[in-house]
C-alpha positions as CSV (number, residue, x, y, z in Angstrom):
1,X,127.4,78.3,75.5
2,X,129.5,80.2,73.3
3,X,132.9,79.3,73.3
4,X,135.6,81.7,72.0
5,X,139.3,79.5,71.5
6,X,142.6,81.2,72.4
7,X,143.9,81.4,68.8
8,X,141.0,83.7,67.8
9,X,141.7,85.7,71.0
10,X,145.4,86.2,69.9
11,X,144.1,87.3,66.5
12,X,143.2,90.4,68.6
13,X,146.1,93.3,69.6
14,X,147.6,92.8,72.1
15,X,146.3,95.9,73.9
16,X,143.1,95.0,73.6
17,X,143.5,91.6,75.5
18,X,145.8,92.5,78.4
19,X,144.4,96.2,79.1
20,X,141.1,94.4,80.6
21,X,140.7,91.7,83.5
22,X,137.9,89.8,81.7
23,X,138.5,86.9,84.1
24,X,138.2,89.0,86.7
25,X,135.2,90.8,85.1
26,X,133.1,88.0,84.2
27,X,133.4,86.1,87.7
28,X,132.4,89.4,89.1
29,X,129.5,89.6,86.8
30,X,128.4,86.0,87.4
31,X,128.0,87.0,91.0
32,X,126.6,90.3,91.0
33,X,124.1,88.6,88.2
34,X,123.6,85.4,90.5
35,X,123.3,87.3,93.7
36,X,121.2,89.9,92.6
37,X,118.6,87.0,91.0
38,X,118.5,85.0,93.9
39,X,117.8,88.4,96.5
40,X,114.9,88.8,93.8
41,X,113.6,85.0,94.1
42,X,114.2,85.6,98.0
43,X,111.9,89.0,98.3
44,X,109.0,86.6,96.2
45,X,109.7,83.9,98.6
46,X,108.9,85.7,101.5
47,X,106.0,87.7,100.3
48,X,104.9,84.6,99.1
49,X,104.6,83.5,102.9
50,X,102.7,86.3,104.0
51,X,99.1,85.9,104.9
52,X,96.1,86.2,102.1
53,X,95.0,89.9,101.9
54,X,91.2,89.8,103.3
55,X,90.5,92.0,100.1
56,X,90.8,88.6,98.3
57,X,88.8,86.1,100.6
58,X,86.0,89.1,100.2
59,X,85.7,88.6,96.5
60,X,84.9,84.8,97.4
61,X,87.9,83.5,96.1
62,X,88.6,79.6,97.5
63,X,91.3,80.1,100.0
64,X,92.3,76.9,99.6
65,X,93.2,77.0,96.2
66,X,95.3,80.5,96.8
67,X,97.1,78.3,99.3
68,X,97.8,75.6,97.0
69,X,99.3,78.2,94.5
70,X,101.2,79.8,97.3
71,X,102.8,76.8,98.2
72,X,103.6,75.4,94.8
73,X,105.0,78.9,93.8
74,X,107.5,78.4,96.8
75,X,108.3,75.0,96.5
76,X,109.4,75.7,92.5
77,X,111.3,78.6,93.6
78,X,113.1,76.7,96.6
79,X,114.5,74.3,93.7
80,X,115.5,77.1,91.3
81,X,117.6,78.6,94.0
82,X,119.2,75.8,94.9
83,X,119.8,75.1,91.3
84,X,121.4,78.4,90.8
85,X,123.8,77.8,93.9
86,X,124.8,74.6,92.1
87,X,125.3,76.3,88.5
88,X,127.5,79.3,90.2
89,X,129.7,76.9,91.9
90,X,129.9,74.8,88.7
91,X,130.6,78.0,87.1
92,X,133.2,79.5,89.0
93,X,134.7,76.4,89.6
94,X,135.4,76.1,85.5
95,X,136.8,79.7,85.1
96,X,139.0,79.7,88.5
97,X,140.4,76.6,87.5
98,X,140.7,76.9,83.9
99,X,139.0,73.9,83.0
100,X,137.4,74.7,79.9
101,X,140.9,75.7,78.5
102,X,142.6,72.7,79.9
103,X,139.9,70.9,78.1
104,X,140.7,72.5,74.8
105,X,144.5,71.8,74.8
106,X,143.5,68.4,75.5
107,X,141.8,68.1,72.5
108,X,144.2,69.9,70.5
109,X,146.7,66.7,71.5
110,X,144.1,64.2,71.3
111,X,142.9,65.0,68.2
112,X,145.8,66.6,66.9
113,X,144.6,69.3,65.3
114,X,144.9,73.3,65.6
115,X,141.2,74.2,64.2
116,X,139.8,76.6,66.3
117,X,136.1,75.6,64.6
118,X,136.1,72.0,65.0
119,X,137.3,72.5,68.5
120,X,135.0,74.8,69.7
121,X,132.2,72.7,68.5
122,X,133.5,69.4,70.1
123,X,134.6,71.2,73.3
124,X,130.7,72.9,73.3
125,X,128.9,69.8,72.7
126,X,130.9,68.5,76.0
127,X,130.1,71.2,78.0
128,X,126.2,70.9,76.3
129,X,126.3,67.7,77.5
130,X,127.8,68.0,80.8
131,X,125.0,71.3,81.5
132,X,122.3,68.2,80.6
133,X,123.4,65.7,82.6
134,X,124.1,67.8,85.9
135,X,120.6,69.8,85.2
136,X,118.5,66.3,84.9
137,X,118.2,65.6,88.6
138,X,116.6,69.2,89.1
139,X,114.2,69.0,85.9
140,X,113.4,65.5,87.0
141,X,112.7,66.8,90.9
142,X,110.4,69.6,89.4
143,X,108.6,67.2,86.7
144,X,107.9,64.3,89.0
145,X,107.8,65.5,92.8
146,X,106.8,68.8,92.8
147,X,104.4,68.9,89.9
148,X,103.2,65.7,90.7
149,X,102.4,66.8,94.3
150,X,100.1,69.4,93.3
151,X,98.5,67.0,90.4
152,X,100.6,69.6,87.4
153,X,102.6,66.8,85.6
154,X,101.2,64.6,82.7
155,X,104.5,63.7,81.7
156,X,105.9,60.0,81.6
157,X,110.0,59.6,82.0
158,X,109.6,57.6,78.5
159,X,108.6,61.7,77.3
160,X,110.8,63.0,79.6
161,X,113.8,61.7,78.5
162,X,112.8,61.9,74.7
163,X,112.5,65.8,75.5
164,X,115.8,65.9,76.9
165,X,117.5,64.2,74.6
166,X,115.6,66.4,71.7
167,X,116.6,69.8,73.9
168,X,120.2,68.6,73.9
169,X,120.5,67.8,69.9
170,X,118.6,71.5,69.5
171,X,121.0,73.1,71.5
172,X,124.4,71.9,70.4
173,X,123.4,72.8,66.6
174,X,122.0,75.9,67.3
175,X,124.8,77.0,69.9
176,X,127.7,75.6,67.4
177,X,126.0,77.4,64.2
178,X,126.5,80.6,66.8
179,X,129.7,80.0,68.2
180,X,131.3,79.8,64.3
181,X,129.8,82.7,63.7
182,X,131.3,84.6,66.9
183,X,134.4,83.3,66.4
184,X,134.6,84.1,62.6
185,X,133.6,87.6,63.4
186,X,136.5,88.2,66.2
187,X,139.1,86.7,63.4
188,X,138.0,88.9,61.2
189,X,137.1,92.0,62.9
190,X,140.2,93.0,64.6
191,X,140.3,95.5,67.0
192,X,136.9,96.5,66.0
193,X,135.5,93.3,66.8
194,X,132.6,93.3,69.2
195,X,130.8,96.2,66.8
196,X,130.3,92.7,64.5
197,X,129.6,90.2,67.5
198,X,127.0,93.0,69.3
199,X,125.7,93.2,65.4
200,X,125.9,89.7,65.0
201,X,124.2,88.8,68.1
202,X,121.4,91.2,67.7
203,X,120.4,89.8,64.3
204,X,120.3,86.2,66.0
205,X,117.9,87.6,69.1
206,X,115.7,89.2,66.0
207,X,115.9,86.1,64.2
208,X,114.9,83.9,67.2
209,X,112.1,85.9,68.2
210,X,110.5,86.1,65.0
């Protein structure tokens, strides 16, 4: 997550931030994005369920064991569509109903304080741990029924819930280190802005890939 707070948004002219319907936009986008993944998954799924070419059982390969891989291959990408359904609707739901931002001014009274850094890091570490909790049923369906099934898993929950925990930590550093940074670069960038955050951002990709 990368949270951007309102008072960094009004930093910004105001042409800039009512000329474009980036609610709008970014619902749209989630769709188009989530649609157009899940058609993909889809088109696997169901060459997934077409026979074994007979070029393959030629070559002496155990048919058995394609089967096998057929079926766990569909099974995980069952689950991952069905999680995606569940993370669009989450999605959506936040943004159409403003949560997130009804969240923030809640902490601003709560805490009673107007820094957009602290905020942004408390209200991400929520929404880090909210993203956990709702994605631990799926991860623990896919560690311990599907991956067990087809003999895959090695992992005890004692591990499991160590890696999760360790995951969460990992991300709510790393995600708040970046979120700072975005939102230092929009106060500071003016109407120029997103040249710094696309610069900004590709130095992180760079950064995490080497």
């Amino acid at each position: 997550y990368i949270i951007i707070p309102p008072m960094a948004i009004e930093q910004l002219p105001p042409t800039i931030v009512s000329a474009f319907p980036y609610k709008s936009f970014i619902i749209n986008a989630i769709l188009l994005i989530t649609l157009f993944e899940s058609y993909l998954k889809y088109r696997q799924y169901k060459r997934l369920s077409k026979p074994i070419p007979q070029e393959l059982l030629d070559l002496g390969i155990d048919k058995s064991k394609i089967e096998k891989s057929k079926q766990y291959t569909k099974d995980k990408m069952k689950l991952s569509i069905i999680n995606s359904i569940f993370d669009l609707t989450l999605e959506l739901t936040f943004l159409i109903f403003n949560v997130t931002a009804m969240i923030w001014t809640y902490l601003q009274q709560k805490l009673n304080t107007q820094n957009e850094y602290f905020l942004a890091t408390i209200l991400l570490i929520l929404e880090t741990l909210q993203s956990t909790i709702t994605s631990i049923p799926f991860s623990y369906y896919s560690s311990f029924v599907i991956e067990k099934q087809y003999n895959f898993n090695n992992m005890t929950i004692s591990l499991f819930i160590k890696d999760t925990i360790k995951s969460t930590i990992l991300n709510c550093v790393i995600s708040s280190i970046i979120t700072c940074l975005v939102i230092l670069a929009i106060s500071f960038g003016g109407e120029y802005f997103y040249i710094i955050v696309d610069i900004l951002i590709v130095i992180i990709c760079f950064v995490a890939m080497w």
